[in-house]
N, C-alpha and C positions, 0 to 999 in steps of 0.2 A: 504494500500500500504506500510505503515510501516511495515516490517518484524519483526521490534521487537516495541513494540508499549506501552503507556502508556495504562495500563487499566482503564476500565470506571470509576469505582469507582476513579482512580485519577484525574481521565477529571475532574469528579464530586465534586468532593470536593475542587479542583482548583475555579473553578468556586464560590462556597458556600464562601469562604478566599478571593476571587479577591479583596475584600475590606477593609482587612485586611494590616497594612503597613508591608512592606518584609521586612528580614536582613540579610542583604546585607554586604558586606566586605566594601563595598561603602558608605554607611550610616553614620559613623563618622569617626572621624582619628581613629589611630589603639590603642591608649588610652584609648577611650571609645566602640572602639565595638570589645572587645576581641580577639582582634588579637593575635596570637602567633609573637614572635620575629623570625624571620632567623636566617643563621648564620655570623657570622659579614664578612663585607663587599659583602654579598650578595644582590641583586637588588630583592627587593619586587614587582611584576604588580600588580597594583590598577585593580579591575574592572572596566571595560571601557576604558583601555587603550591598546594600541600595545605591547605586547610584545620586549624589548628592547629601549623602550621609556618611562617607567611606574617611577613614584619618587620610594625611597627607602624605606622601613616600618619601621617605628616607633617602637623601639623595647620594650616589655614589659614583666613582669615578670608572667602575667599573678595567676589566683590566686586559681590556682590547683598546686596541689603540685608535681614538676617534677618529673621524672623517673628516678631511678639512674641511668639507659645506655642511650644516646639520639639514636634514628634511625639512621642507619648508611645509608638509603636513603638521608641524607641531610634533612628532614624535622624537624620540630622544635616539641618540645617534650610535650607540655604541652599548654594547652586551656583555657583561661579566659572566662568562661561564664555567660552570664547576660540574664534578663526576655526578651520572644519577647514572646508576645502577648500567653499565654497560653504554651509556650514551654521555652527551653533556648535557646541561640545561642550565634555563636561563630566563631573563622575563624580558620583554619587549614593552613599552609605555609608549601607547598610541590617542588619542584624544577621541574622546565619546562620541564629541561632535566635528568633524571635521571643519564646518566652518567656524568653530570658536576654538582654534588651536592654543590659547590659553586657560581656555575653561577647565572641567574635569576630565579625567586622562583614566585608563584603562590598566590592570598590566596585564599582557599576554604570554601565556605559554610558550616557549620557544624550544626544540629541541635540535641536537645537532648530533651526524656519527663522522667526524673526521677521519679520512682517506688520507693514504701516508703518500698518494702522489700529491702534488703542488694541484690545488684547484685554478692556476693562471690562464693553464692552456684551455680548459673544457667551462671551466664555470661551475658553482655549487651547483647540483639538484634539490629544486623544493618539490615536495609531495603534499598530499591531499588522498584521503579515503574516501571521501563523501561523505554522504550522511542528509542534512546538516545534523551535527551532534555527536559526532562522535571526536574523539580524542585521535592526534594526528601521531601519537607518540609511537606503534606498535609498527606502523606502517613504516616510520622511517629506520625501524632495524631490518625488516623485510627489506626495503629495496634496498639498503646501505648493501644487504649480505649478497641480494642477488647482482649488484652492481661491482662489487668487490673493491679495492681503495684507489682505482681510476678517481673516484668524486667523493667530496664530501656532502651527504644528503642532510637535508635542512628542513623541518614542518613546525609550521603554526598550531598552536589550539586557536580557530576562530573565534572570535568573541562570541561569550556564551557556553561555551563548551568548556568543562570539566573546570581547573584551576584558574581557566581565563573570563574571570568572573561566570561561575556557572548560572546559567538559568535555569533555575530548577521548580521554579513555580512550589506550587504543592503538591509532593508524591502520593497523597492519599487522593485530590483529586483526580490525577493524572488518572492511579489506576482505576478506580470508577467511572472513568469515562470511556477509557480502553476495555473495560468488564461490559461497558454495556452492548445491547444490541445495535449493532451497527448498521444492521439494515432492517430497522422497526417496519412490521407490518400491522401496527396497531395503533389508535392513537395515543394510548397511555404508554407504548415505548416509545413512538416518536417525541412525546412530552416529558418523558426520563431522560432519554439521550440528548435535547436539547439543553435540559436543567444543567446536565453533567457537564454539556461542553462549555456555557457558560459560567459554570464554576472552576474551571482550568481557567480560561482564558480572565476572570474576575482576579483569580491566585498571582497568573502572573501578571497583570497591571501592578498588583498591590504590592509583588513583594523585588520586579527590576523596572516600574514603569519608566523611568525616563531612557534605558537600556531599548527599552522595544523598538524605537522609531529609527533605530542605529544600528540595525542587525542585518543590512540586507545583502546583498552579493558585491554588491560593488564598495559597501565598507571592507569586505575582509580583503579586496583586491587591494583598497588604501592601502591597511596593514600589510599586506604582505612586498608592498612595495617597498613601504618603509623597512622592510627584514633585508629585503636585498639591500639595501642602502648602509643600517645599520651593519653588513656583517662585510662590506666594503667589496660588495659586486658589483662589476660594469652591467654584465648580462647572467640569468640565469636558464637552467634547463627546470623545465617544470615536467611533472608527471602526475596525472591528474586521473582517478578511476571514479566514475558516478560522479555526482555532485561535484568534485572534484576537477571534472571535465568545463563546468560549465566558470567555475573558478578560472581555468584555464583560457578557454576562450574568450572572456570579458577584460583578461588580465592582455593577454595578447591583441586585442582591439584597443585598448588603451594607451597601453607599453610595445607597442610592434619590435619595438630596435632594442629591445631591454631580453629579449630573447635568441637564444640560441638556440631550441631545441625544445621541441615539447609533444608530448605523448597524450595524447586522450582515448583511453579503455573504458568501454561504455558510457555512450556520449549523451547527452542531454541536450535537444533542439532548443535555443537559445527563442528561436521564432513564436514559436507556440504557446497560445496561451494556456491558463491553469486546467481550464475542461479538457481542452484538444490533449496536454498533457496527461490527463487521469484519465482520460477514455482509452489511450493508447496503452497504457501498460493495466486497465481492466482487463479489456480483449487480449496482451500479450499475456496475463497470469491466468487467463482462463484458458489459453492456448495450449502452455505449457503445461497445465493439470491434464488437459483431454489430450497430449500428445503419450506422456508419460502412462496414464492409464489405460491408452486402445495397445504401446505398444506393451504393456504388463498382461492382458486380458488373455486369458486361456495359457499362460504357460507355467509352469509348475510355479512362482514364485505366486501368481494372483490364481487362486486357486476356485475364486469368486472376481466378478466385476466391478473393480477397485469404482467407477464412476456411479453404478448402482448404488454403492454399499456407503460412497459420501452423501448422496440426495438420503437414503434413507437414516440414516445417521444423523446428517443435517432436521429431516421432520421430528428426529424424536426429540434429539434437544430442546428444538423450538417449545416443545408443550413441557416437557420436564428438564432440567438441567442434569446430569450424573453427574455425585457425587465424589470428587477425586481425592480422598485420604481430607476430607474436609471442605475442600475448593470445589466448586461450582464447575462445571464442563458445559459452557451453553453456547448457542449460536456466536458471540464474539469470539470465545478462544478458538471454536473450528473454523471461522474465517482466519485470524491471523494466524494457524497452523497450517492450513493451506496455501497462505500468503506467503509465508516465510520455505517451504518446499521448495516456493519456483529458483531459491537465488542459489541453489547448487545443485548437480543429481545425487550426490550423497546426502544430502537433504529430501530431497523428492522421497528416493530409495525407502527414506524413514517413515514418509509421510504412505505409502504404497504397503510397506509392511504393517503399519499403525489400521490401515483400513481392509482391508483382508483377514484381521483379527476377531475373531467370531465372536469374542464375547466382549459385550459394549464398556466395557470398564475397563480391560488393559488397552481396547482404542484408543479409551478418553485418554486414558495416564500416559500414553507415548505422543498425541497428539498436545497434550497440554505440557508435554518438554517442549516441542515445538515452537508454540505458541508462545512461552515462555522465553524460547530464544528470540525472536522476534520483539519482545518487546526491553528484551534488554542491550541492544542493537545500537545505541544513543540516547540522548538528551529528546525528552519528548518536547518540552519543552522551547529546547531552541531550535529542532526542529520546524515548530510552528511560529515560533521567533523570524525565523528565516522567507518561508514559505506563505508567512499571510503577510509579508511587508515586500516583496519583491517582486509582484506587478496585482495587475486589477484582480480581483475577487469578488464574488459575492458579497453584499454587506448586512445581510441578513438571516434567521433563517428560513424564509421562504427561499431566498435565491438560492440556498445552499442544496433545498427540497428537490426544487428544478431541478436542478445540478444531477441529485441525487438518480429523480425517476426517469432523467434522460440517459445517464452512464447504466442503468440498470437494466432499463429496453436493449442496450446494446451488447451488453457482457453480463446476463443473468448469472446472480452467486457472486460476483466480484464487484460490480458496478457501482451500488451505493453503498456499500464498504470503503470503497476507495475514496469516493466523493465526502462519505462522513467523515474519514479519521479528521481532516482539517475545518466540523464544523464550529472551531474556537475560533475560529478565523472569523466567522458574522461577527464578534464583539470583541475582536483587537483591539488592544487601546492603542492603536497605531495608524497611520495612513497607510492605505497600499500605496506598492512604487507605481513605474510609468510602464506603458503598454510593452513587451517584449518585443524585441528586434532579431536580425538574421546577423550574424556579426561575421566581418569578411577578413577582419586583420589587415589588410594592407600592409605591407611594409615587415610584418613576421617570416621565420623562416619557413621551411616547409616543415609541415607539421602532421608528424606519425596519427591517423583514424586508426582506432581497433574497433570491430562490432562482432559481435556474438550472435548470429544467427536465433538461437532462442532465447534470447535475455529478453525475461519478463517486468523488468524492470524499466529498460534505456531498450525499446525496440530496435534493432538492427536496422530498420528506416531512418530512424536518425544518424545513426552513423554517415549511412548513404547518404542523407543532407549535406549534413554539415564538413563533408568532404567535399562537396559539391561546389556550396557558396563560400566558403574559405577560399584569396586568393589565391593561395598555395598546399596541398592536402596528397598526400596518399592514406588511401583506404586498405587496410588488412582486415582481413578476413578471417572469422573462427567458426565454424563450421561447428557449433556443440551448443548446450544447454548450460544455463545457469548463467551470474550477471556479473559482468565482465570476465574477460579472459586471462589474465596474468596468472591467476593463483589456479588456472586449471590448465592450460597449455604449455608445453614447455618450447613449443615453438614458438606461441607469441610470445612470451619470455624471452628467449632468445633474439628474435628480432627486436623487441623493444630495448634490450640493452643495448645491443650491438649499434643500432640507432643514436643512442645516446653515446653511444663511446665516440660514433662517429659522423655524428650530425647527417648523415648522409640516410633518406628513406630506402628501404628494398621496391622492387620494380611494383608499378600499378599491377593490380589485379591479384597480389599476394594473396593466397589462401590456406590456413592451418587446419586440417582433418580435427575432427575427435578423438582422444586416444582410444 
């Protein structure tokens, strides 16, 4: 239901670190966890705090050697960093507001894995998982490791995310919103589910609102320019998977000559607005359910008709919920169990064996790990931080309604699912942004397309777009299932490093098999 979504391999590797201590801007005073200084008399936000209530940052000298111009964004020019558990890290101080570069300031997450070649000749790599919401940290040991110490790899926490001032609204509303039915066929649910989402979106006015109106794509691109600036890069290589993607593209429309190289793995059509969005990947996660289940159907592993056996599963909950060790199994958690399926086939695989299961209770219990993985995927939060500020929206719930029974005639079981999870968005305390555009870069290098043939998330039509209207693009090809290719190919692997080693795209028409 995330239109732009972390990919698996970052679920995964989140997971692998959960145990690992985080570093956070939060973690010590700004002395010790390399905080960048403001500029004087401006108001530093601590993470965890309200914007316009946050103490002021400790200012330091930090023990990189500054830039002789500082940003003329207002952010602070130079990064003190120190060991976090196999990486370095460090905080970034970028202004709330861009156009009051003396008002109050931000600090951001920064992480780094220095390459013992000289980064002069090739340029850092910054990465991006997507999301919005999730944490960029896990990602940049992945590519650091698959990149080897050619480059040194560099990510942001976007604002909002994790230590970079999290927005985390209220997690008790979140998950009662996410509990409820997502696609109410009654009015006392569609009047539940409306209550819920306006209690999320009530939570987060109240507890980041002046944060909200300064979350949108083109702020984190600020930031992330200011990162190149601050760690004293001419040009960088970006790598950008889901959400990530679209980071990318807006950053290279912007920055064209600030690039040397950049990679987009499951792309996000920059063009399209919010519906044409959530219509496309209804119909791509309804696709990938009915391709997975006709080809499971009669062979020993589906021993029953996995597509049958979810409709009837789906009717029972609707009238009763099953009981899982306490928790509720109703029509929301088997949407986002089904939802969450599409973004890997070792995932599907689980969701295939979960429904084949003859007896409706260890269904429920493998379906609601599922489910559960799905909703611990990111920041819900900023998420919708993101996503109801970064073009027109509906501004109601009626429109949202619309929205809903129009995506539902067209991708039945996925449709107003997808259309609800962002009905917090009718009562943002924010403005939405400006209508979406096609973005062509001008003046960028050529720049590596990957599309995944069955990514239900980032339809492989966008791909074919936005390789299209880009002035310069080669399009790769992955021929498999699940969202984005990196973390399941090792061909596209290999091309995209090789790529980046050497600015140079492989021939149009590239195409990687399924393993």
């Amino acid at each position: 239901m995330h239109r732009r979504t972390l990919p698996p391999l970052a679920a995964a590797i989140a997971v692998t670190l959960a145990a690992l201590p985080a570093c956070t801007g939060a973690e010590a005073p700004a002395e010790r966890s390399g905080a960048t200084a403001a500029r004087p008399g401006a108001t530093v936000i601590e993470a965890g705090t309200t914007p316009g209530s946050g103490p002021g940052g400790a200012p330091t000298n930090g023990t990189d050697a500054p830039l002789p111009t500082p940003p003329a964004s207002g952010a602070t020019s130079t990064i003190a960093w120190r060991p976090c558990d196999g990486l370095e890290c460090g905080t970034l101080v970028v202004p709330l507001d861009r156009s009051q570069p003396d008002g109050e300031h931000l600090r951001l997450n920064v992480y780094r894995a220095v390459g013992r070649a000289a980064d002069g000749q090739h340029g850092p790599v910054l990465v991006n998982p997507g999301g919005p919401g999730g944490s960029v940290r896990s990602t940049v040991i992945r590519i650091a490791g698959a990149l080897g110490p050619t480059f040194s790899v560099y990510g942001l926490d976007p604002r909002g995310v994790s230590g970079s001032h999290a927005l985390t609204c209220d997690p008790e509303a979140e998950r009662a919103f996410r509990h409820a039915d997502s696609a109410p066929d009654s009015t006392i649910e569609r009047r539940d589910l409306e209550a819920k989402a306006r209690a999320v979106a009530d939570a987060c006015a109240r507890t980041s609102g002046p944060l909200l109106p300064h979350m949108r794509t083109d702020d984190v691109v600020d930031d992330l320019d200011d990162l190149r600036v601050a760690i004293g890069a001419d040009r960088i290589n970006w790598f950008g998977l889901s959400y990530g993607t679209l980071l990318g593209l807006r950053y290279a429309e912007r920055h064209p000559t600030r690039l040397r190289a950049m990679v987009l793995d499951g792309v996000v059509d920059p063009a399209l607005t919010l519906e044409e969005l959530l219509r496309d990947q209804a119909i791509a996660l309804r696709a990938a359910v009915d391709r997975a289940a006709t080809a499971c159907r009669g062979t020993p592993r589906c021993p029953v008709d996995p597509a049958a056996r979810l409709a009837s599963l789906r009717q029972r909950v609707e009238v009763r919920p099953i009981d899982v060790r306490g928790r509720p199994f109703g029509p929301a958690e088997l949407t986002l169990a089904t939802v969450m399926a599409g973004y890997a086939p070792s995932l599907m695989d689980a969701l295939l064996a979960a429904l084949v299961e003859p007896d409706d209770l260890r269904a429920a219990s493998a379906l609601l790990r599922l489910a559960d993985q799905y909703s611990g995927t990111g920041s819900f939060g900023t998420y919708l931080g993101v996503e109801c500020t970064d073009g027109p929206r509906p501004t109601d719930e009626e429109g949202f309604r619309a929205m809903a029974v129009r995506l539902e005639a067209t991708a039945p079981g996925f449709g107003a699912a997808v259309a609800n999870e962002l009905l917090p968005c009718a009562r943002w305390a924010a403005p939405a942004g400006p209508p979406p555009q096609p973005v062509a870069a001008r003046g960028a290098p050529t720049t590596l397309v990957v599309g995944t043939t069955g990514d239900p998330a980032t339809p492989y039509s966008y791909s074919q777009t936005v390789a299209s209207t880009l002035e310069s693009a080669v399009l790769v090809t992955y021929r498999g299932e699940g969202h984005t290719a990196f973390g399941s190919s090792d061909c596209v692997r290999e091309i995209e490093v090789t790529y980046l080693r050497t600015a140079t795209p492989p021939p149009a028409g590239t195409t990687c098999p399924a393993p």
